[in-house]
C-alpha positions in Angstrom: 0.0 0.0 0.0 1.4 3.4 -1.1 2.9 5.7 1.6 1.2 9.2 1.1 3.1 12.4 2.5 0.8 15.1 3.9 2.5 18.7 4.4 2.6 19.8 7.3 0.5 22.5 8.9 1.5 25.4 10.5 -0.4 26.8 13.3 -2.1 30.4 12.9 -1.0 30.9 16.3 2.7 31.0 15.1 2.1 32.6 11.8 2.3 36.0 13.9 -0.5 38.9 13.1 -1.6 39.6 9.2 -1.7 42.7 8.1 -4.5 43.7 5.9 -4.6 46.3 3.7 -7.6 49.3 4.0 -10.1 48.9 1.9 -9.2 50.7 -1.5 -5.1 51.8 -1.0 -3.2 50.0 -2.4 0.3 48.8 0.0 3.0 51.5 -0.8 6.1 50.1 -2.3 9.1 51.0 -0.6 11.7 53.3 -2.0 15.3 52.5 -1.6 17.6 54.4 1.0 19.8 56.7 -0.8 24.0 56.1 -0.2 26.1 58.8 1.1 26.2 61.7 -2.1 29.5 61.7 -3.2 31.9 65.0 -4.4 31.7 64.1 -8.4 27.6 63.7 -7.7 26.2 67.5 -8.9 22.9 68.6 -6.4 19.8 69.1 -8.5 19.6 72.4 -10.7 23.6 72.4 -10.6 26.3 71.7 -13.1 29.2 69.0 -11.5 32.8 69.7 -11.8 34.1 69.2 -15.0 36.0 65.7 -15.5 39.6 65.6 -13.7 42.3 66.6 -15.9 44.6 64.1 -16.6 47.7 64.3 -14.5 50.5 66.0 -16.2 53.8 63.4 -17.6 56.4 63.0 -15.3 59.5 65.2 -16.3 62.8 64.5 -16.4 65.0 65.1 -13.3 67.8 66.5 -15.4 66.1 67.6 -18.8 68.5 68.3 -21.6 69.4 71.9 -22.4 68.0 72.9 -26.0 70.6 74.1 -28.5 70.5 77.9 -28.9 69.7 78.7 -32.4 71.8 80.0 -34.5 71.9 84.5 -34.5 70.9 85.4 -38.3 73.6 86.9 -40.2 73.5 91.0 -39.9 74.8 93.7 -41.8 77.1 95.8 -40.7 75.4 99.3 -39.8 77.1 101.7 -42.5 79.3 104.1 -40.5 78.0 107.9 -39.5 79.8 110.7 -38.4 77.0 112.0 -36.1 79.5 114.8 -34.7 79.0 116.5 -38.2 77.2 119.1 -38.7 74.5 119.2 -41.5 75.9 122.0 -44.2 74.0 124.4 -46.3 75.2 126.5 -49.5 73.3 129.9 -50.0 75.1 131.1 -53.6 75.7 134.6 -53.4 78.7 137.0 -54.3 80.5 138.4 -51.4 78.6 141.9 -51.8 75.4 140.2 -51.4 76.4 137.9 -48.7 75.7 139.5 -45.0 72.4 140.1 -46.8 71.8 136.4 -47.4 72.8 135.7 -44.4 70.5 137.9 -42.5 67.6 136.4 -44.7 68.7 132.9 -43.4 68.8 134.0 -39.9 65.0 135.4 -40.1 64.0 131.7 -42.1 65.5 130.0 -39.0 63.6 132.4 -36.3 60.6 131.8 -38.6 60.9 128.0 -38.2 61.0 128.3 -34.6 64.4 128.2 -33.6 65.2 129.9 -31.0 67.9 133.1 -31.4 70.3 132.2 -28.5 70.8 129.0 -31.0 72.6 131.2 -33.9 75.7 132.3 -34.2 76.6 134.5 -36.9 80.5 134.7 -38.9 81.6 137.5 -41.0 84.2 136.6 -43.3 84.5 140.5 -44.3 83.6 143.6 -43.3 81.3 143.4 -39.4 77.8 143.2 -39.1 76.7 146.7 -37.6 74.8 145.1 -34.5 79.0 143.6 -34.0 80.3 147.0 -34.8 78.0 149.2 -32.5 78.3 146.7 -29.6 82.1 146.5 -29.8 82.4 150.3 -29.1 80.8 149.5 -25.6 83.7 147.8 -25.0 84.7 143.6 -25.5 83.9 142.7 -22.2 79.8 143.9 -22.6 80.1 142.2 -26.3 81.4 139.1 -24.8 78.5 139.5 -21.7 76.3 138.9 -24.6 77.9 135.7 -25.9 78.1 134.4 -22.7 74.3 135.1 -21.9 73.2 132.8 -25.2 69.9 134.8 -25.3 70.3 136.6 -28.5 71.7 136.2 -32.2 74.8 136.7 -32.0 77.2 138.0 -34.6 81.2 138.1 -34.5 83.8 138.6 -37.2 85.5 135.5 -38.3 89.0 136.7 -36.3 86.5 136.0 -33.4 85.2 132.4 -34.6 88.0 130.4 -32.1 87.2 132.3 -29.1 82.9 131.6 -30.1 81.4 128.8 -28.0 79.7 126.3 -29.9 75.8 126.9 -30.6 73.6 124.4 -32.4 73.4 127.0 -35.6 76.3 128.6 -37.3 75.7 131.0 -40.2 78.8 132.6 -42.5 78.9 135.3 -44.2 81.3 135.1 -46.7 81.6 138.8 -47.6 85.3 139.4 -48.8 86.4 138.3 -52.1 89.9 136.9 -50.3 89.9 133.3 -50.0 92.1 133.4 -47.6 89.9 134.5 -44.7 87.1 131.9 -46.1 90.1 129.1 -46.2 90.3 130.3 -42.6 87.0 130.7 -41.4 84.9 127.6 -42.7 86.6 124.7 -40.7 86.4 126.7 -37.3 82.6 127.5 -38.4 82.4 123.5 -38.8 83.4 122.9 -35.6 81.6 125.6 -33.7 77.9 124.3 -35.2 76.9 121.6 -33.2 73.5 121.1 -36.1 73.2 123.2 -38.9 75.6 125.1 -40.8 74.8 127.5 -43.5 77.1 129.4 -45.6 76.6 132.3 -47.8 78.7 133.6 -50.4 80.7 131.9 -54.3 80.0 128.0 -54.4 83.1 127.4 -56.0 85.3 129.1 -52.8 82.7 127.2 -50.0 82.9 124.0 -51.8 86.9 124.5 -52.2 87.4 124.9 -48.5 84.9 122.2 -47.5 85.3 119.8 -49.5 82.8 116.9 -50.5 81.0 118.4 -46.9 78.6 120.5 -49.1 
């Protein structure tokens, strides 16, 4: 006779309470605790960081030196004389030169140079504003020098004992070269910018040179 296996029964007693829902509602299903919000987890409304920049390589302890590169080949600057002044001819016979030179020294106060900057050389016969102060005496003509307010005007004997002034005008008013020959290269070296000379090209550019 077959053997038939009942199962067993458990007890309501030991089943513990049920739990029956209300009428109509439904049993809520339960939500899942949320983990501890990490740093890389952006709150609501807000943008996260950006991703992490990779980390830079690892240098060398002793990195190698680059090679300088080579200078590029330079011309050499073509040489200047900057102590020389810049020269000017005014063509004009030796009667007519004082008056070209006095018509250059009203361009240059035109311009707006200033008249303590011009010095004035007479090759000839003096300028009468040299002539008139002279009969004061040397010493109140060479007050005026000194003071470096004014034109100034000198006769070329004078030219070694003129200080240097940034314009030097010459009037080349006497037919003797010799006085020019004698005048010019003092004149030179006495004009620290500009010098202008009036009087025969051929006698200026004889006694300067390749200068004009």
């Amino acid at each position: 006779m077959p053997l038939i296996f009942e199962e067993p029964q458990i007890p309501e007693s030991a089943q513990g309470p049920r739990v029956t829902p209300a009428a109509g509602r439904t049993a809520p299903t339960p939500r899942p605790v949320p983990g501890p919000r990490s740093a890389a987890t952006p709150r609501p409304g807000r943008p996260g960081p950006g991703p992490a920049r990779p980390a830079p390589p690892a240098q060398r302890a002793h990195p190698a030196p680059a090679a300088p590169a080579a200078p590029a080949p330079t011309r050499p600057a073509p040489t200047e004389d900057r102590s020389a002044p810049q020269i000017q001819l005014i063509p004009a016979p030796a009667a007519g030169a004082l008056d070209a030179a006095e018509e250059a020294v009203d361009l240059l106060l035109e311009s707006g140079r200033a008249p303590g900057d011009i010095l004035v050389l007479t090759t000839g016969e003096q300028h009468p504003w040299a002539a008139h102060e002279l009969s004061f005496g040397e010493a109140a003509y060479w007050a005026q020098h000194d003071a470096g307010d004014d034109v100034f005007f000198a006769d070329a004997s004078f030219a070694e004992k003129a200080g240097s002034r940034p314009v030097v005008v010459v009037a080349v008013n006497d037919a003797d070269r010799t006085a020019a020959a004698r005048t010019l290269p003092v004149a030179r070296d006495r004009a620290a910018a500009l010098l202008i000379v009036c009087g025969d090209p051929q006698t200026i550019n004889s006694e300067l040179g390749a200068g004009v």
